[in-house]
C-alpha atoms as one frame of an Amber mdcrd trajectory, in Angstrom:
protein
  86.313 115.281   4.807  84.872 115.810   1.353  83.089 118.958   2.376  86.454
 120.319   3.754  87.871 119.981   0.396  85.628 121.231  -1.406  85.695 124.361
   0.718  89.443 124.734  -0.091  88.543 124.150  -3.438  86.317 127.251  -3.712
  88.410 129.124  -1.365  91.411 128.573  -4.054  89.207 129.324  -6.753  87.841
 132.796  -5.159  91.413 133.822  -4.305  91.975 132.900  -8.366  89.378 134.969
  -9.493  90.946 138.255  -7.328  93.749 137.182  -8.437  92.527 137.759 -12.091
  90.941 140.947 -11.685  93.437 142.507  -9.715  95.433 141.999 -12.816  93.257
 143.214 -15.595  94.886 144.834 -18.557  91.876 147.181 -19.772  87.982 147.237
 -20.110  87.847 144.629 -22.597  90.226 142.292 -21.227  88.365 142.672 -18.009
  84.938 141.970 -19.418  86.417 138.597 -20.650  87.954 137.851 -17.847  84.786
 138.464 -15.375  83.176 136.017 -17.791  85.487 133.492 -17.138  85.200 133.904
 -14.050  81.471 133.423 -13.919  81.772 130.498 -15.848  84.443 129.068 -13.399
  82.515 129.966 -10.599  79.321 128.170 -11.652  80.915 125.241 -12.875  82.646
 124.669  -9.808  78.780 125.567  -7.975  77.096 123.333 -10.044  79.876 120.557
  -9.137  79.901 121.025  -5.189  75.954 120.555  -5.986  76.189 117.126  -7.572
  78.778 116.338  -5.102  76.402 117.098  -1.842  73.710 115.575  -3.938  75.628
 111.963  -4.346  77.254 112.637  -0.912  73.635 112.214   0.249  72.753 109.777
  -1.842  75.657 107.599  -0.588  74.740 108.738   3.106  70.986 106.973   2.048
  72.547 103.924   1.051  75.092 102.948   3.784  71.933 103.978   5.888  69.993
 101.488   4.555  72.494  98.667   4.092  73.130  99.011   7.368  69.738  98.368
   8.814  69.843  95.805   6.076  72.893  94.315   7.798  71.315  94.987  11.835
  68.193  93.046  10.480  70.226  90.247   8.980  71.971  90.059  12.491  68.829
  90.630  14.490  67.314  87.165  12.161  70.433  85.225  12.359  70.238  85.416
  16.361  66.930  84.867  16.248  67.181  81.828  14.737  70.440  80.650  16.207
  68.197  80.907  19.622  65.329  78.779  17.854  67.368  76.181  16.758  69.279
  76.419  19.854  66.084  75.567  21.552  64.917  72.953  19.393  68.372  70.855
  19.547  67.981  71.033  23.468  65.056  70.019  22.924  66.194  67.257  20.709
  68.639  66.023  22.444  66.085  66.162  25.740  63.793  64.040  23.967  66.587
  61.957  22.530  67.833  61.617  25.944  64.495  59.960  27.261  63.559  58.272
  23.983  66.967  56.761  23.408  66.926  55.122  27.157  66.849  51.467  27.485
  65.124  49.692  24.781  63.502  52.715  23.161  66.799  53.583  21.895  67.006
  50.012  20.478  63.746  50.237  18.827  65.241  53.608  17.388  67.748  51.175
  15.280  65.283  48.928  14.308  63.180  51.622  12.655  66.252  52.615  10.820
  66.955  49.109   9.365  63.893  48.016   9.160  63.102  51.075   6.818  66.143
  49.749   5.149  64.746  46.970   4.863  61.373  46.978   3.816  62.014  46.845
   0.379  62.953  43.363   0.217  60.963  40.777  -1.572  58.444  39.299   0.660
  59.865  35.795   2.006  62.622  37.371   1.996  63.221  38.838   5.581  61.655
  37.424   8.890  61.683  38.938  12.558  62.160  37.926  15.462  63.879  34.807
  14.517  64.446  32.004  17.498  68.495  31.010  17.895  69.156  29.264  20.974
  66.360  30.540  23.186  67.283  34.035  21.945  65.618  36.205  19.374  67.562
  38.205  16.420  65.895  41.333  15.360  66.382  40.431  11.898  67.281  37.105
   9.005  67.337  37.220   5.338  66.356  33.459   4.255  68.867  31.913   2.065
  67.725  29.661  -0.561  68.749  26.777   1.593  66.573  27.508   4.473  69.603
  28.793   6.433  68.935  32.327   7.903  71.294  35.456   7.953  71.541  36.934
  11.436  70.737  40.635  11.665  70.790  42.641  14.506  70.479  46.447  15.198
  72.874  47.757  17.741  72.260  51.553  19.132  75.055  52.208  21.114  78.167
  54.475  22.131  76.079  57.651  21.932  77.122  59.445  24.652  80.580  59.027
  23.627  79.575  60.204  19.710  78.123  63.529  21.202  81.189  63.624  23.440
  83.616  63.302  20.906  81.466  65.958  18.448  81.912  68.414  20.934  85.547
  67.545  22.042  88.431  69.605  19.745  91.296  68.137  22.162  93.479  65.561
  20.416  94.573  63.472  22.977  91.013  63.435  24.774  89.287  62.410  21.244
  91.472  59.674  20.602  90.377  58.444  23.934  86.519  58.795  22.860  87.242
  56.990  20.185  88.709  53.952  22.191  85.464  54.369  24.150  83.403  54.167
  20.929  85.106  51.036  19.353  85.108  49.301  22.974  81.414  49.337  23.237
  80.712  47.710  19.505  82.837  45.386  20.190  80.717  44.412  23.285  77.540
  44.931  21.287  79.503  42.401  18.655  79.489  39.807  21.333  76.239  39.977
  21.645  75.582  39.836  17.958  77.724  36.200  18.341  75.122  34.654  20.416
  72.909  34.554  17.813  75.210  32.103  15.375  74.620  28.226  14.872  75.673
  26.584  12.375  72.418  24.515  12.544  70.132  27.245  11.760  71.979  30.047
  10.221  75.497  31.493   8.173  78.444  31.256   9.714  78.640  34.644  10.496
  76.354  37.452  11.683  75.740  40.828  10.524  75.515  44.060  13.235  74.485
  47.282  12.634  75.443  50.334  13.825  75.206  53.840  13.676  77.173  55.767
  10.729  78.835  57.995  13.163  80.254  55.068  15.296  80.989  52.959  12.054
  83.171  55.981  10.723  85.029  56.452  14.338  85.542  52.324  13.977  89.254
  50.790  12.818  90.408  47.892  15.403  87.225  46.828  16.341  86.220  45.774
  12.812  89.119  43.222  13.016  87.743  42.717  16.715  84.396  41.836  15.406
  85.513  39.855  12.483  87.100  37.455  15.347  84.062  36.625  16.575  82.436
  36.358  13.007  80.454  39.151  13.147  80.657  41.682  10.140  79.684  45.618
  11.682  77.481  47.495   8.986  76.834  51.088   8.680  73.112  51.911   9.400
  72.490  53.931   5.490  74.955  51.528   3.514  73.016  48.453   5.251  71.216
  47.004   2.656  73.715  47.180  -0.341  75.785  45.055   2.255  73.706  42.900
   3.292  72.489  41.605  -0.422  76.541  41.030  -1.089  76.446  38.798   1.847
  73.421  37.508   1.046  74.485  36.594  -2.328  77.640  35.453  -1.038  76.400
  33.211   1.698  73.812  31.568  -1.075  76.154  30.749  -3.378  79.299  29.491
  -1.591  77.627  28.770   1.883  77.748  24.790   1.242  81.330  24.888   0.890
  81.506  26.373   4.220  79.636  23.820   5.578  81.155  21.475   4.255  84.539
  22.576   6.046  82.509  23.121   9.242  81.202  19.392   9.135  84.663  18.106
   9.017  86.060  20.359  11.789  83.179  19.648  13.762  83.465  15.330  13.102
  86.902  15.893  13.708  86.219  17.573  17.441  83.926  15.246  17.838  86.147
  12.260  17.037  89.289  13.802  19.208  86.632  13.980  21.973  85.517  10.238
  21.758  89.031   9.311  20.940  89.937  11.126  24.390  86.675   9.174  26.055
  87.984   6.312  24.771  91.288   5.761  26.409  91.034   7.864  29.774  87.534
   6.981  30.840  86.583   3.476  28.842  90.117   1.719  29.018  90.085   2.645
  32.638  86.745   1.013  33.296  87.823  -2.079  31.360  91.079  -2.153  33.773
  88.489  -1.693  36.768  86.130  -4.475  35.375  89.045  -6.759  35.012  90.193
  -5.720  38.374  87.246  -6.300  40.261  86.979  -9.945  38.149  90.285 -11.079
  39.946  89.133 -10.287  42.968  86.266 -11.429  42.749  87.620 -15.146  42.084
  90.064 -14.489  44.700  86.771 -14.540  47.311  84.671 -17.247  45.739  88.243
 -19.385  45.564  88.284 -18.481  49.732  84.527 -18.912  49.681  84.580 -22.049
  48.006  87.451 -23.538  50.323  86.031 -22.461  53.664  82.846 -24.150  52.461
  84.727 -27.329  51.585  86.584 -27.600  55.531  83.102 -26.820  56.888  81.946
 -29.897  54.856  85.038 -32.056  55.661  84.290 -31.254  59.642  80.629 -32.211
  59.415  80.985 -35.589  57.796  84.076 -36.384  60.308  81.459 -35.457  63.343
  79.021 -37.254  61.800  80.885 -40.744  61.736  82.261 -40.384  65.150  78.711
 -40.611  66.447  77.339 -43.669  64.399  76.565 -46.605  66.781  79.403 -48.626
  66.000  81.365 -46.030  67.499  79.752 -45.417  70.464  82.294 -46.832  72.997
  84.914 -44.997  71.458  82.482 -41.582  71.474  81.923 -42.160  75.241  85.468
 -43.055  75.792  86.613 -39.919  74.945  86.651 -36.345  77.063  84.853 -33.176
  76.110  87.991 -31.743  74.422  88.452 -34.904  72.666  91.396 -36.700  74.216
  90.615 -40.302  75.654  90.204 -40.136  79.701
């Protein structure tokens, strides 16, 4: 397109220059004029020159930028392919590793790196509650410990729902998500005695289920179990920690009288539906009892009274009358 102007250029500037001399006046005039024309004509040469030579200058360039631009595109795939591969093989690896309790053992890792930068005394393992064993307990200054427990879970649903761009079918997800912490919170419950530990238990879970979580916090709560982000778990767990330590007697306190007050109701209950019965039974079973030894007592008497009167009919002074009389008693 340039190149096509510039040749009208020139052509309009040739058809000038004929113009020019076709007109010329005289010798001198004509001289000047050719000169002009010279100078026109090389000025105009010397520009079509620079022109072609930045033309191909600019022809280098985009050359260049655009093998810049193919390589840049030729890299990019290549390493959208790589990391292609390497999620797969991620998610492969997470796949087998994150089965069972390996996935579990995933979580621990997490808070136990958390963790680890607790005083020592601090946090035990592995701690005993009613024949089960908590992952995790921060010892309170009391000797109480503060259940913790790592819970790996929903993570089929989290890669689900990352993938899913659907409204209605992520809101579903979602449900799916805050169903199974809820069930993992359950779980967490077991590990709660009053006996032993705080009043309420701690859970952790990952952040991407934590951020998807809004009815089962209330859910959890319920059941006195407090769910806990796996990276914000140990600012958390310090405030409860600090919390538990310094107004954790008060709590028992309140415990102590619901739980004498259960236990009262309960022997209260005892009291008039299993011992009052038994005393009406014992008394029961006393009247009746002295209605047979009253029966006993009076069949034993007759059986006396008919002994002694068989006994004096057969003394000696009463022998005539004894063989006087029949077998059935009456005189013959």
């Amino acid at each position: 397109m340039t190149e096509l102007f510039l040749l009208v250029l020139l052509g309009a500037a040739v058809a000038a220059v004929i113009g020019l001399l076709s007109r010329r006046p005289g010798a001198g005039a004509d001289a000047d004029q050719s000169s002009a024309v010279r100078a026109e004509v090389a000025r105009l040469a010397d520009a079509l020159a620079r022109q072609d030579a930045d033309e191909r200058d600019l022809r280098g360039d985009m050359i260049r930028v655009r093998e810049l631009v193919e390589g840049l595109r030729s890299a990019a795939q290549a390493r959208a392919h790589v990391e292609e591969s390497v999620w797969d093989a991620v998610r492969r690896m997470e796949s087998v590793v994150a089965g069972g309790s390996a996935r579990g053992r995933a979580g621990e890792n997490l808070l136990e790196a958390s963790l680890s930068t607790l005083p020592a005394g601090m946090l035990v393992r592995d701690f005993a509650v009613g024949g089960r064993r908590v992952e995790f307990a921060l010892v309170l200054p009391d000797g109480r410990r503060l259940p913790v427990d790592s819970k790996w879970t929903a993570i089929r649903e989290l890669e689900a729902l990352e993938a899913e761009e659907d409204p209605d079918r992520r809101r579903v997800l979602c449900r799916r998500v805050e169903d199974e912490v809820v069930r993992r919170a359950r779980e967490v419950q077991a590990y709660i005695d009053p006996s032993l530990t705080t009043p309420f238990a701690v859970a952790c879970v990952p952040d991407a289920a934590f951020a998807v979580c809004r009815k089962a916090h209330g859910d959890a709560f319920a059941r006195r179990v407090v769910l806990v982000a796996h990276s914000s778990s140990l600012p958390i767990l310090l405030t409860l920690y600090a919390l538990a330590a310094r107004y954790g007697a008060v709590g028992d306190v309140d415990a102590c009288l619901s739980e004498l007050e259960t236990i009262m109701s309960s022997m209260e209950h005892t009291l008039e539906n299993k011992v009052a019965k038994a005393a009406t039974m014992l008394q029961n079973a006393a009247d009746e009892w002295r209605t047979h030894v009253g029966k006993a007592r009076g069949a034993v008497a007759r059986g006396r009274g008919t002994s002694a009167g068989e006994h004096r009919l057969s003394t000696p002074e009463n022998g005539l009358v004894t063989s006087e009389l029949g077998r059935n008693g009456t005189p013959r």
